[in-house]
C-alpha positions, 0 to 999 in steps of 0.5 A: 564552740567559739574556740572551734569556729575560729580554729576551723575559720583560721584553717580555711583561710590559711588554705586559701593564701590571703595574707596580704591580700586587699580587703575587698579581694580577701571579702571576695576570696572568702564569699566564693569560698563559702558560696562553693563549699557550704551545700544547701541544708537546714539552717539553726536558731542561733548565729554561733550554731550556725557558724560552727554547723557550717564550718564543720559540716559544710552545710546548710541554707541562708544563714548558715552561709551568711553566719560562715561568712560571718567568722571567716572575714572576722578572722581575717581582720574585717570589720563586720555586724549583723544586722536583722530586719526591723520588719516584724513578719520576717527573722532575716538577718545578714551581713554589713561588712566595712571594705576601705573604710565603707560598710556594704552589705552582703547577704547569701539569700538573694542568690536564689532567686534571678540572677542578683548576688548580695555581695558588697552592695548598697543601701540603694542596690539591695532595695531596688533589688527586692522591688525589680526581683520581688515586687515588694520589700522587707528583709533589708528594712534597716534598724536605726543606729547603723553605721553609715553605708557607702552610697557609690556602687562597687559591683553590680550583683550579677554574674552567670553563676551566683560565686562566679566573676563579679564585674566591675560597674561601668561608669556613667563616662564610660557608657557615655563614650561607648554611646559616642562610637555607636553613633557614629557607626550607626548615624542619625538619618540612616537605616538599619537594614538589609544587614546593616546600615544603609541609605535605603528605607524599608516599606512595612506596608509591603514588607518586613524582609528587608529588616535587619535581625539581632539575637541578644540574651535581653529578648529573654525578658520579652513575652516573646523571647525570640529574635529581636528586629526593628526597634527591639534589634537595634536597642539590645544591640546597643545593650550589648555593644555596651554593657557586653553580650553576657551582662545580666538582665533586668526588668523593673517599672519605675521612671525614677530608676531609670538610667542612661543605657537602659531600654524603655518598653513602650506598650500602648498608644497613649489613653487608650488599651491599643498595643503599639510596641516601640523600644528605645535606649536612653542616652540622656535622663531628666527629671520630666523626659529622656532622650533616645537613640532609636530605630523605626520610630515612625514605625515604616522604614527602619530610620535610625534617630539619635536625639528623640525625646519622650516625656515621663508623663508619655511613657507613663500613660504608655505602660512603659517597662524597664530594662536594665543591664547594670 
């Protein structure tokens, strides 16, 4: 069977052209590979079953493809273990895989669900990934004596379609000259209004015609998914001006994850149970407070703020959520 897995693998990989190709394109090319050609079906009880199943019938569920995925880059030359999770309640295993040097993991499970994509990521990633996506965590609770993980992001694990283009991360220098540009088209002092950005306030005690109105993919997340106005408008607009109009969403409640050019969603007035709505993004991230780029914060007349500050004790008391495009 062993003889067959790596004949079938070599064939593959002969098709496919990757002599010479970087390890991490040669990881890509393969990835795609498996995630377009191996047709959901049953798994087997055996890694090599597994392997050879999907190989030679171009079928089967997460482990058949995390198992393929397994013998094609073994084939190729990368360096690569299984792992399987410590937690007693689940049999999941899948893929550490070392690229220059580093060992990622890579896991044909999550695609299922939302729209993250296991390939080339951290220890960090796949954790924050199970708790914004599942609300808990347990098939990557890692044994001990596993090589050490590479702690920098390569890829942010979304993309529209799960085998489809994996971007690239945006640094944190990066975000922060996009944020530079947006300031000044969008100045403190000004107002967001009557179609873009203008010296005139609005009057929400007499009326809310004079908002201005942005459609982005972000107000999917919302109760509400329609389109976004005031506070909501401006904050996906800076989302998408950054991150770009196709970057994926996500949602998740813990300050600690928080960073610069995600969105905060406050819910309630402080101590009390009274919905009083207000979305800005941030543009600085301390331990005790953030900064803020906002519009209409004194909830009347659409005034644009770079500079506020909210403190994590009063987004906390707020029931305040995330949003994140990274």
């Amino acid at each position: 069977m062993l003889l067959a897995i790596d004949k079938m693998s070599k064939e593959i990989l002969d098709n496919l052209e990757l002599s010479g190709s970087e390890t991490k394109d040669a990881a890509l090319a393969i990835w795609k590979w498996t995630a377009e050609n191996v047709q959901e079906g049953p798994d087997l009880n055996e890694e090599i079953k597994n392997a050879y199943a999907g190989l030679k019938d171009l079928n089967g569920g997460t482990a058949v493809k995390n198992a393929v995925f397994a013998a094609l880059v073994e084939n190729f030359g990368i360096e690569h273990m299984t792992v399987s999770s410590e937690d007693p309640q689940y049999n999941h295993t899948w893929n550490l895989c070392c690229i220059d040097g580093m060992w990622y993991h890579f896991d044909y499970f999550t695609p299922k669900y939302g729209n993250y994509v296991c390939f080339m990521q951290t220890d960090e990633q796949v954790n924050t990934m199970t708790i914004s996506l599942y609300k808990y965590y347990f098939y990557y609770k890692l044994p001990e004596g596993l090589p050490e993980r590479a702690e920098d992001p390569v890829y942010n694990g979304y993309m529209e379609e799960w085998f489809g283009e994996i971007k690239d991360l945006l640094s944190e220098k990066e975000i922060l000259e996009k944020l530079e540009i947006l300031k000044s088209q969008y100045p403190t002092d000004k107002y967001w209004n009557h179609g873009g950005v203008t010296d005139i306030p609005c009057d929400h005690r007499v009326s809310q015609r004079t908002c201005n109105h942005y459609n982005s993919v972000v107000d999917r997340v919302y109760v509400h998914g329609n389109v976004s106005d005031q506070c909501r408008g401006f904050s996906n607009l800076l989302s998408d001006s950054i991150f770009g109009k196709d970057a994926k969403v996500r949602t998740f409640a813990n300050y600690d994850d928080l960073k610069v050019g995600d969105i905060f969603r406050i819910m309630f007035i402080p101590g009390t149970m009274r919905q009083n709505c207000h979305s800005a993004m941030v543009i600085e991230k301390y331990d005790d407070h953030v900064v803020v780029a906002e519009v209409n914060y004194d909830y009347q007349t659409c005034k644009i703020r770079w500079g506020g500050i909210y403190t994590r004790d009063r987004l906390e008391d707020c029931h305040t959520w995330y949003i994140s495009r990274y």
